[in-house]
N, C-alpha and C positions, 0 to 999 in steps of 0.2 A: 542387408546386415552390415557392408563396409561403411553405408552411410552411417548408418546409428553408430555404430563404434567410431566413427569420426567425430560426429554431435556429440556423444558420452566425453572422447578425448578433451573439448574445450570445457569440461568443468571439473572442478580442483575438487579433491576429498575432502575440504567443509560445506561445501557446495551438496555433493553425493551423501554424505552423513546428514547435512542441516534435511533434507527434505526427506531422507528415510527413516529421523527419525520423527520427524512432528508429523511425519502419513500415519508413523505407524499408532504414535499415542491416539491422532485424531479417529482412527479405524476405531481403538481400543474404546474409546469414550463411547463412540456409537452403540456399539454392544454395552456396554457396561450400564452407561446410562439411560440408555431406551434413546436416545438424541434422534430428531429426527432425519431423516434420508435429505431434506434440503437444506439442512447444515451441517451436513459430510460433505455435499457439493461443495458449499460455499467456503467450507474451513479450505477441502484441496485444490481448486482452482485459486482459491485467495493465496496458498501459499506459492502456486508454481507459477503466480503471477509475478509475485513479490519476487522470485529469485533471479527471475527472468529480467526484471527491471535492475536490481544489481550487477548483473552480467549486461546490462545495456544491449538486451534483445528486442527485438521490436514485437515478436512474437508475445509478450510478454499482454500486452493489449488483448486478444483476443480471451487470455484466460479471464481477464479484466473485464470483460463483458459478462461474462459466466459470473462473474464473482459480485458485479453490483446488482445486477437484476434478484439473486435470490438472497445475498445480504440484507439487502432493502427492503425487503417482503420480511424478511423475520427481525429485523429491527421495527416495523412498523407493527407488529405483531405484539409487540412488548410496550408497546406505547412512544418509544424510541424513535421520535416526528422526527426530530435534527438529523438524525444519522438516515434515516429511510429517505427525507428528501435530497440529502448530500449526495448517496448511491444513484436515486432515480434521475434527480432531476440534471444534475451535476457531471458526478464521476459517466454515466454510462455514455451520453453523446461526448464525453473528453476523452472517452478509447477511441470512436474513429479522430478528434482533431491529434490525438497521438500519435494514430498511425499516419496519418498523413505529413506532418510535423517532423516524424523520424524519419519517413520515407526523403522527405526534403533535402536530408543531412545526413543518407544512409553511405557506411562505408561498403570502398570494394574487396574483395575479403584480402589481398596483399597487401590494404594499409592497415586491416585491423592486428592488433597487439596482443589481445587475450580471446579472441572471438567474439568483440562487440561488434557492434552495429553501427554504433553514432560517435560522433564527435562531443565530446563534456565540456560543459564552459563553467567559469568558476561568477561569484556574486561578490559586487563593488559594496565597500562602505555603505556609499547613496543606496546601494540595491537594498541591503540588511535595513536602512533606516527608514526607507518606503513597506516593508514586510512585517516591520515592529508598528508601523503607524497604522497599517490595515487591519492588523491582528486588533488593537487595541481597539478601536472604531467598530469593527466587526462582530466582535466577539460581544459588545455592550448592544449591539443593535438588535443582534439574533437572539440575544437570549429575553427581549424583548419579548418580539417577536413567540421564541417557544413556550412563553409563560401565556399569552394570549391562547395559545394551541392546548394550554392543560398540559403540558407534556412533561413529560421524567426525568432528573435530573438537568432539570436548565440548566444551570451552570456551567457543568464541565460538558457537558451535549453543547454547547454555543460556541465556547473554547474548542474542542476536538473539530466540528465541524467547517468553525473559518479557519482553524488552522491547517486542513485538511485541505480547506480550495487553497490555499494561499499554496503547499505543497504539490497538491495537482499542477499548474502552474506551472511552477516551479519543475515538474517532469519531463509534462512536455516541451517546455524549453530549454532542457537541456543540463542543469546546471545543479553543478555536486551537491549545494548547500540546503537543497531538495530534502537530504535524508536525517538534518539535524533537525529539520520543522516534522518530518515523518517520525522522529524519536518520540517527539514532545505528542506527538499524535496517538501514539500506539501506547506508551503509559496511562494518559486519560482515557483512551477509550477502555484498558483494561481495567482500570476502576470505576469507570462508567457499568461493562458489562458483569462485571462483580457485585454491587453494592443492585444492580439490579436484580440478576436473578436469584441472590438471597433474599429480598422483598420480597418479591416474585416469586417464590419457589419453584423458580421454571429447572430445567432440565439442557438447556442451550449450550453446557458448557463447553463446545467446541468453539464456541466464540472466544472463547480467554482464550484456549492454545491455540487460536487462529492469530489473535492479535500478539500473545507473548511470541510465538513463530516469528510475525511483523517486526517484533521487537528487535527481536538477534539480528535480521535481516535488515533493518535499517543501519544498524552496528557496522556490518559487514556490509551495506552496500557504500556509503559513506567511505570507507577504509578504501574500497575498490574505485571508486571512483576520482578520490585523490591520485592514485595507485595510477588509473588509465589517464588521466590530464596529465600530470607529471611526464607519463612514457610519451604523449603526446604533443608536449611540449617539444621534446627530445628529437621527436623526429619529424618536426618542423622545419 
């Protein structure tokens, strides 16, 4: 019990509010809308992955497993080829080089500052204009590519998805600028998952408050992680 009220102590009341209340919408949808049982999984792991990667937990990976295995299955489920092979083929072996990557660069708990894990590095000019060059490359290649597959919305699926790896990346490396490419991610995939299951008349919608959750939390991991480079400049 002292441990968890230690755990509980390293997260701040937006932290505590942001995840009790998008559990609690996401619960509300399930019932409401009939939504299925593997996308309540996939909404609550996705989000206590997400929090967990703003707080620069390493633990944050394992819900990240949880989260692209059954994402991925019901994005493919919807015809949604770009995002189902981004989860499968992509995101899910980049939880273990995450974990191993943070392990690399894991704090001992007297130098951490807020109860992170890792060390934050910040992205050079040169960095920004190597990550605009691949987005733009990327994104004309793949969507290629998903028109070849018949697939749903190409466009912003081609977009969302290289912006997506370029952002993976960008996490397990470390480095704050991660969460502005994650903004730009989490708006197009919510109008990805919107404009679909109104065609659709699917039922999925725990997938919009999974991603609008992503949304706040990239806001707020961003903020936090300027926040932890700065303190750790400081105590260089």
């Amino acid at each position: 019990m002292e441990k968890m009220k230690g755990y509980l102590a390293e997260w701040s009341l937006f932290e505590k509010v942001w995840v009790t209340v998008f559990t609690g919408i996401t619960v509300y949808l399930y019932f409401a809308f009939e939504d299925t049982l593997l996308g309540l999984v996939s909404s609550i792991s996705g989000m206590l992955c997400v929090v967990l990667v703003a707080k620069g937990k390493v633990s944050n990976y394992f819900f990240g497993i949880v989260q692209t295995v059954t994402y991925g299955y019901i994005a493919y489920s919807y015809g949604l080829y770009g995002e189902s092979m981004l989860n499968w083929i992509f995101y899910f072996p980049m939880q273990f080089i995450g974990i191993w990557l943070w392990m690399k660069h894991y704090k001992k708990k007297e130098d951490s500052t807020q109860g992170e894990n890792v060390y934050v590095k910040r992205l050079t000019l040169k960095g920004w204009a190597i990550v605009i060059g691949l987005f733009a490359v990327g994104a004309l290649v793949y969507a290629e590519l998903l028109t070849l597959l018949s697939a749903q919305q190409v466009r912003i699926d081609s977009m969302a998805v290289v912006l997506s790896v370029i952002a993976q990346i960008l996490m397990v490396q470390r480095y704050a600028e991660q969460w502005v490419i994650w903004i730009l991610v989490n708006v197009l995939t919510i109008t990805l998952w919107v404009i679909t299951l109104v065609q659709t008349g699917g039922n999925d919608w725990n997938m919009v408050i999974m991603w609008t959750a992503f949304l706040v939390n990239s806001v707020y991991g961003y903020v936090n992680w300027l926040k932890l480079s700065k303190l750790q400049k400081v105590n260089e």
